[in-house]
ChimeraX commands (.cxc) that place a marker at each C-alpha (Angstrom):
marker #1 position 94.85,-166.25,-121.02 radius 0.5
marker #1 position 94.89,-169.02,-123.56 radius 0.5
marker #1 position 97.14,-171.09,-120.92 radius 0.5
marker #1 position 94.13,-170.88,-118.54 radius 0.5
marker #1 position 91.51,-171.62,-121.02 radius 0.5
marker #1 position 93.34,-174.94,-121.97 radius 0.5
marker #1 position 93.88,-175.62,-118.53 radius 0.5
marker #1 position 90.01,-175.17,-117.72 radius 0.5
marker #1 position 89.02,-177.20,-120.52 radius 0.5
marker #1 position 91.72,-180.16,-119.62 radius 0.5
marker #1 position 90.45,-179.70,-116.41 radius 0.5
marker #1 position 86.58,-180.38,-117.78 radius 0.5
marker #1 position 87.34,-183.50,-119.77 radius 0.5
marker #1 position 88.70,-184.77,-116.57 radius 0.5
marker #1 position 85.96,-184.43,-114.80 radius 0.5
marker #1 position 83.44,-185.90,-117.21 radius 0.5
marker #1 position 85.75,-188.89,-118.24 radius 0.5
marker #1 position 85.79,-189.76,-113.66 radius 0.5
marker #1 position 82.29,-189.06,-113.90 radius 0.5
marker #1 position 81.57,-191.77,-116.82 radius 0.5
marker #1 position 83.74,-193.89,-115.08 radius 0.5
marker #1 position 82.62,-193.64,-111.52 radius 0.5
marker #1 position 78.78,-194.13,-112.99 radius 0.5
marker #1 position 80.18,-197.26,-114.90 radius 0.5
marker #1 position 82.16,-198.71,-111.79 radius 0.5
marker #1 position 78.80,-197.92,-109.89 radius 0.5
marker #1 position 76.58,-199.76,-112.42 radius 0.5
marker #1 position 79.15,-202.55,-112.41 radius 0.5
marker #1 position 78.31,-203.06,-108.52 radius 0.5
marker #1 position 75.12,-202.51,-108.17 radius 0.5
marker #1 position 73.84,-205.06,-110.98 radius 0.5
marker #1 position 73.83,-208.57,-108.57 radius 0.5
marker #1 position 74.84,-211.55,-108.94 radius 0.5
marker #1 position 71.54,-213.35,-109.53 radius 0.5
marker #1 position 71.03,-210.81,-112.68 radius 0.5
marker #1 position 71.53,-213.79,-114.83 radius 0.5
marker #1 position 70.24,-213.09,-119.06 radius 0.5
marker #1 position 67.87,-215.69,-120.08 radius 0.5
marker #1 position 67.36,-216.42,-123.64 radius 0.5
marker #1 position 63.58,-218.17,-124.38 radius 0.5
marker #1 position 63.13,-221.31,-126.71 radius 0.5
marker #1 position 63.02,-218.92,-129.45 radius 0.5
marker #1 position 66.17,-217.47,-129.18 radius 0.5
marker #1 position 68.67,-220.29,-128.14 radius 0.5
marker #1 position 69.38,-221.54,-131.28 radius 0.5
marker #1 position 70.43,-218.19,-132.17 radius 0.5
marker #1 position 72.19,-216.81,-129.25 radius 0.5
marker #1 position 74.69,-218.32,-127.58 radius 0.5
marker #1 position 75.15,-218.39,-123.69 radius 0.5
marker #1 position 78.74,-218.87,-123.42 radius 0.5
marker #1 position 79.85,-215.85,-125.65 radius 0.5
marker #1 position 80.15,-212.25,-124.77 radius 0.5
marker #1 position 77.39,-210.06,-125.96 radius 0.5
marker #1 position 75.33,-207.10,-126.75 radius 0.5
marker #1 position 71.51,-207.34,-126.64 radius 0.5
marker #1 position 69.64,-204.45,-127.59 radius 0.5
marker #1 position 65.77,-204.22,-127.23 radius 0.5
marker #1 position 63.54,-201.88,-128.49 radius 0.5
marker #1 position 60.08,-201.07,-129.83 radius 0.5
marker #1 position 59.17,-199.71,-133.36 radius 0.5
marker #1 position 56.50,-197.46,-131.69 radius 0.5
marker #1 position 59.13,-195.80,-129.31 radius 0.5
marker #1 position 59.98,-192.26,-130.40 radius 0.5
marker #1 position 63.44,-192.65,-128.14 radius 0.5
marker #1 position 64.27,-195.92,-129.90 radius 0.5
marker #1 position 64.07,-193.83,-133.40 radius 0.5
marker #1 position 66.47,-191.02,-132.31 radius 0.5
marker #1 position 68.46,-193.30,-131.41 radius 0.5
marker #1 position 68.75,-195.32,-134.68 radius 0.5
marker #1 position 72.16,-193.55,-135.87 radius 0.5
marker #1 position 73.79,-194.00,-132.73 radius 0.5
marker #1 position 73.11,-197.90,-132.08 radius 0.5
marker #1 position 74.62,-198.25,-135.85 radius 0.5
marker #1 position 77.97,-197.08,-134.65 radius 0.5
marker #1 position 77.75,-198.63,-131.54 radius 0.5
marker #1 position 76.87,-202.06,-133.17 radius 0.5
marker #1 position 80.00,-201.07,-135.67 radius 0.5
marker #1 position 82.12,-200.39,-132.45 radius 0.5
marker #1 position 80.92,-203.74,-131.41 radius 0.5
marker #1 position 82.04,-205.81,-134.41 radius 0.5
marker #1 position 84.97,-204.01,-135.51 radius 0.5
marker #1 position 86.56,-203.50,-131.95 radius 0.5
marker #1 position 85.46,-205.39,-129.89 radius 0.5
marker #1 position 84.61,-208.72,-132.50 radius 0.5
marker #1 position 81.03,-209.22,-130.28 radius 0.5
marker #1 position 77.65,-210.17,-131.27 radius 0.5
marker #1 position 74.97,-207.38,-131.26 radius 0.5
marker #1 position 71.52,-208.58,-130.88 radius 0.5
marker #1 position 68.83,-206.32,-132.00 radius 0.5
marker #1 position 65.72,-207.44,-130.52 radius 0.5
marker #1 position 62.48,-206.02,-131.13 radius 0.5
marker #1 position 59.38,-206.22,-128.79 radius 0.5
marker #1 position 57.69,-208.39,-130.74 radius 0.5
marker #1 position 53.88,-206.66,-130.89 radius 0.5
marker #1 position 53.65,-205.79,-134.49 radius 0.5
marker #1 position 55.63,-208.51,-136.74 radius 0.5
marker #1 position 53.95,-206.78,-140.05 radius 0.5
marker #1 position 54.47,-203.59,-138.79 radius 0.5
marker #1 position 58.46,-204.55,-138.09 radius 0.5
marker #1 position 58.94,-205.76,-141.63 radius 0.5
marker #1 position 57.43,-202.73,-143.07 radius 0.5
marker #1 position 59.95,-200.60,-140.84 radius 0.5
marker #1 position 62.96,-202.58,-141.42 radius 0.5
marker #1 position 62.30,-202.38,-145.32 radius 0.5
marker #1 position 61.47,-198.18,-145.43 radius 0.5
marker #1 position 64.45,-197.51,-143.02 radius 0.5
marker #1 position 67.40,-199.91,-144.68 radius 0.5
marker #1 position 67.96,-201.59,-141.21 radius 0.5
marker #1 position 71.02,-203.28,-141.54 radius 0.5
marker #1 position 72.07,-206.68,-139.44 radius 0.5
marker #1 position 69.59,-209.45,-137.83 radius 0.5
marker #1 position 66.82,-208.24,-136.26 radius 0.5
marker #1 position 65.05,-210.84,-133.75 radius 0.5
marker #1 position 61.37,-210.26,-132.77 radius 0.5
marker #1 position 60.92,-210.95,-128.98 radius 0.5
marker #1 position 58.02,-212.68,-127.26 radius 0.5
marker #1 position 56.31,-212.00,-123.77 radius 0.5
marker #1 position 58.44,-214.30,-122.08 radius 0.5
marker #1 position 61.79,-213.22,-123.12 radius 0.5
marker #1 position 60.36,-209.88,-122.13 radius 0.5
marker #1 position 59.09,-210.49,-118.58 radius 0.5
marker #1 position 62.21,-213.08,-117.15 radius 0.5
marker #1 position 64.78,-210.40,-118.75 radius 0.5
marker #1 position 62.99,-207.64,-116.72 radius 0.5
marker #1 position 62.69,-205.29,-119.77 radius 0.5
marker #1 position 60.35,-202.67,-118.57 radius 0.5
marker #1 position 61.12,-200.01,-121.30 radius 0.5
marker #1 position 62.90,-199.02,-124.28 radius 0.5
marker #1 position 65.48,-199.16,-125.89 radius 0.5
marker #1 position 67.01,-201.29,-123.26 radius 0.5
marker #1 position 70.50,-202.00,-123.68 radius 0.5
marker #1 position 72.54,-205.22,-122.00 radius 0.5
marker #1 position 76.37,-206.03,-121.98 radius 0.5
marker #1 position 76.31,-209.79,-121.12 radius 0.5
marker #1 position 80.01,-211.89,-120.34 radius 0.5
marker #1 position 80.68,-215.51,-121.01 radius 0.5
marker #1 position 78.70,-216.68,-117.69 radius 0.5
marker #1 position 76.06,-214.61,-119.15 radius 0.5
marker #1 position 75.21,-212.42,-116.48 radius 0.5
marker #1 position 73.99,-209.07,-117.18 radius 0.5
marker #1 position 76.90,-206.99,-116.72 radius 0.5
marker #1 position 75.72,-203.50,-117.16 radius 0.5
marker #1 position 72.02,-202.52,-118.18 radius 0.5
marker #1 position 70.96,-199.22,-119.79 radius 0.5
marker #1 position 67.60,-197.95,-120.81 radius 0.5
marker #1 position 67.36,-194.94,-123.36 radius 0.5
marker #1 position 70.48,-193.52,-125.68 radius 0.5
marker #1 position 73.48,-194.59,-124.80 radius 0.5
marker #1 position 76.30,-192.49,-126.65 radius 0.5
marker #1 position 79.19,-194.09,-128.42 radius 0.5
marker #1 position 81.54,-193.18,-125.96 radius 0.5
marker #1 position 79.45,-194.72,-122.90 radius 0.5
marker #1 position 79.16,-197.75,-125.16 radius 0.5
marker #1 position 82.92,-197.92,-125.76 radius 0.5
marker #1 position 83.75,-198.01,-122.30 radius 0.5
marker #1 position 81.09,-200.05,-121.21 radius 0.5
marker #1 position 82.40,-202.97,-123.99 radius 0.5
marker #1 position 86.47,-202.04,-122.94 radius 0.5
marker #1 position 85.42,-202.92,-119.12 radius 0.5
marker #1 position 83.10,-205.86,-119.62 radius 0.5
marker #1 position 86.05,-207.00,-121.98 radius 0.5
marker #1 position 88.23,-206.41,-119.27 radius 0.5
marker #1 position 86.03,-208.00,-116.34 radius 0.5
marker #1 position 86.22,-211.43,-117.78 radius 0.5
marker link #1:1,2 radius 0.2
marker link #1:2,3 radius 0.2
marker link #1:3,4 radius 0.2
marker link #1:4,5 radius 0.2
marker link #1:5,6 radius 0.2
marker link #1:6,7 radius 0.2
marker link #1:7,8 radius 0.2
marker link #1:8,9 radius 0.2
marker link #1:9,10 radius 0.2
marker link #1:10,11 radius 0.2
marker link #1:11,12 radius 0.2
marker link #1:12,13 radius 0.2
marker link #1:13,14 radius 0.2
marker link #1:14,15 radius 0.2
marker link #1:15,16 radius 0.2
marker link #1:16,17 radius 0.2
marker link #1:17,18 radius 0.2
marker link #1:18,19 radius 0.2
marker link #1:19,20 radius 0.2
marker link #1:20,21 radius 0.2
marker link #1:21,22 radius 0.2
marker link #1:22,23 radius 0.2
marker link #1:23,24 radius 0.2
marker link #1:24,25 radius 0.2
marker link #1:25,26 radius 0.2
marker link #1:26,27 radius 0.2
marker link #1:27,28 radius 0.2
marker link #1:28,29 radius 0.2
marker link #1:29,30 radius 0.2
marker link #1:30,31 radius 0.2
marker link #1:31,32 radius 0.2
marker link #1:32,33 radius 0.2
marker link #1:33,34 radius 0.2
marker link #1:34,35 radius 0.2
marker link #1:35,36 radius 0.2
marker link #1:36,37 radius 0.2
marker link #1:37,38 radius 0.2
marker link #1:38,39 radius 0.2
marker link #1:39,40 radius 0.2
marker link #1:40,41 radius 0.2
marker link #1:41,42 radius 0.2
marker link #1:42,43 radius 0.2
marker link #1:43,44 radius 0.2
marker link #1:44,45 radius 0.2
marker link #1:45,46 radius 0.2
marker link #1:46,47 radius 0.2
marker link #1:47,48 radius 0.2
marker link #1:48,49 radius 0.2
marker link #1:49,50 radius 0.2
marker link #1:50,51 radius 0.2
marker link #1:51,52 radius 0.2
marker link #1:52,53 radius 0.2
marker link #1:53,54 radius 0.2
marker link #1:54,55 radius 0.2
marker link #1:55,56 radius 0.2
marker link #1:56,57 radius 0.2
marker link #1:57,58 radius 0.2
marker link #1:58,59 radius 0.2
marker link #1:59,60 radius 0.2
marker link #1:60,61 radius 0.2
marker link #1:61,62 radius 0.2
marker link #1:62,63 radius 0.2
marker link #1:63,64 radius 0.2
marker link #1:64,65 radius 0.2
marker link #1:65,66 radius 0.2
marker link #1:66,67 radius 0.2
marker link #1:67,68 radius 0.2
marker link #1:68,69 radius 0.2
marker link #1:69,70 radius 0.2
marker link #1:70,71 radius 0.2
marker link #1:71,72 radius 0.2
marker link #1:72,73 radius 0.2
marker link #1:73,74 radius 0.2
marker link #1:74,75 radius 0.2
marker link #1:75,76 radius 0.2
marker link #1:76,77 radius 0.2
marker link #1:77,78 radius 0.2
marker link #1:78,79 radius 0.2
marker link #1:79,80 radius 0.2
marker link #1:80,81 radius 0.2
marker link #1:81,82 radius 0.2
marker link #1:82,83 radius 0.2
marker link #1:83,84 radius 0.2
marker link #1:84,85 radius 0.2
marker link #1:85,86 radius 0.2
marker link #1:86,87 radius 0.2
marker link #1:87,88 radius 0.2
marker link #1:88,89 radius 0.2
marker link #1:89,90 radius 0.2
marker link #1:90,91 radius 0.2
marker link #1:91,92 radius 0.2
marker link #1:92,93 radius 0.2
marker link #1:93,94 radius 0.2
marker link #1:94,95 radius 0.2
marker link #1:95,96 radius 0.2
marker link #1:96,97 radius 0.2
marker link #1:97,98 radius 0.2
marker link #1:98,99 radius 0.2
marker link #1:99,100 radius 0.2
marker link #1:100,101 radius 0.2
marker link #1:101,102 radius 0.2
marker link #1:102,103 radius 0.2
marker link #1:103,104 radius 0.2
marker link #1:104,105 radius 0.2
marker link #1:105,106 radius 0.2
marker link #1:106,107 radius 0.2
marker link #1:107,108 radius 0.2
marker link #1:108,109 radius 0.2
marker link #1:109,110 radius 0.2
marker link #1:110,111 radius 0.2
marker link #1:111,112 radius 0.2
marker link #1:112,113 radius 0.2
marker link #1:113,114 radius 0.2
marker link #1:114,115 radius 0.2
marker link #1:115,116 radius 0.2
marker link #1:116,117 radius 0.2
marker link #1:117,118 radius 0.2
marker link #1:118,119 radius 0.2
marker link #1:119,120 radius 0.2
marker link #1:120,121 radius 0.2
marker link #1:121,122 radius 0.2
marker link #1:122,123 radius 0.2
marker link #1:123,124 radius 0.2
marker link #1:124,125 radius 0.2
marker link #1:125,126 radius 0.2
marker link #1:126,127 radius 0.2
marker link #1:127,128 radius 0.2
marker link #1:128,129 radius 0.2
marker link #1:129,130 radius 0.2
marker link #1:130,131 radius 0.2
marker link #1:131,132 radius 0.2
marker link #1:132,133 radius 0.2
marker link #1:133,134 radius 0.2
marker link #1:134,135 radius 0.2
marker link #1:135,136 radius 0.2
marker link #1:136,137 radius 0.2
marker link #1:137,138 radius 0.2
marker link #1:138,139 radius 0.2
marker link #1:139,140 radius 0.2
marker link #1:140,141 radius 0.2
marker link #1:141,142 radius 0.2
marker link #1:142,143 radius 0.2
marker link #1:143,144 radius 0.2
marker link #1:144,145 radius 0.2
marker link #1:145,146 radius 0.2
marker link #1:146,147 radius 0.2
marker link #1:147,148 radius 0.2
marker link #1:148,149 radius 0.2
marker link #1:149,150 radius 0.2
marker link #1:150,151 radius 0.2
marker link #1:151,152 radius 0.2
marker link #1:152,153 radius 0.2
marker link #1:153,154 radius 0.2
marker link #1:154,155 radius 0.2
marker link #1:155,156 radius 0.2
marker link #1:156,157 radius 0.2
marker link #1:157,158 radius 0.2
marker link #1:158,159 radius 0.2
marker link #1:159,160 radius 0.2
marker link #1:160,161 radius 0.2
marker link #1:161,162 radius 0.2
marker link #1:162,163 radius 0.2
marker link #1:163,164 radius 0.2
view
């Protein structure tokens, strides 16, 4: 009995991690070669082109982009500890007042960039958070909107890593 319960579960986590996988691989493919991540005036003194990154964009408004506060802390850790790659936190730029007050009553940790209309519009962010995983050519590799768990960001960064 507990033989086949192991086996079942075994069999599960299987599944899931070729599932993950397969999505990723599929992602991978599908993102196009002219999917290239553009960086306004404001931002290209601070981030460079030629280095692998993480940009994440989001909105202080969006109730998603809250929930998902915890997890994009340990994914930015998994970033810089694992990985040794820049995450970007970018925020949609409508409220600069209302950013500072948020940053200061939730402890934000790390840079936080505020984003203009033009970033917005030739980056093709249509909602949030948006997640990108950009190589050294800086194309956009793979290109998430909503929570992305720890795991999902892990291999995301393992095959981007492995991709250049």
């Amino acid at each position: 009995m507990i033989k086949r319960f192991s086996k079942i579960v075994w069999e599960a986590v299987l599944l899931i991690a070729a599932v993950i996988v397969i999505g990723i691989v599929f992602s991978y493919a599908s993102s196009g070669s002219n999917n290239q991540f553009k960086a306004t005036e404001i931002f290209s003194s601070q981030i460079k082109s030629e280095e692998t990154k993480v940009v994440y964009i989001w909105a202080i408004w969006c109730t998603v982009c809250k929930a998902n506060e915890s997890v994009i802390q340990t994914n930015r850790d998994i970033a810089f500890k694992y990985f040794k790659v820049p995450f970007y936190s970018i925020e949609e730029g409508d409220d600069p007042e209302g950013l500072k007050k948020y940053i200061h009553e939730k402890k934000l940790e790390g840079k936080i960039l505020l984003a203009d209309t033009p970033f917005m519009k030739i980056n093709k962010v249509a909602s949030y958070p948006t997640l990108m995983f950009i190589n050294s050519k800086n194309e956009i590799v793979f290109r998430d909107t909503g929570i992305v768990s720890p795991i999902g960001f892990f291999l995301r960064l393992s095959l981007l890593k492995l991709l250049q």
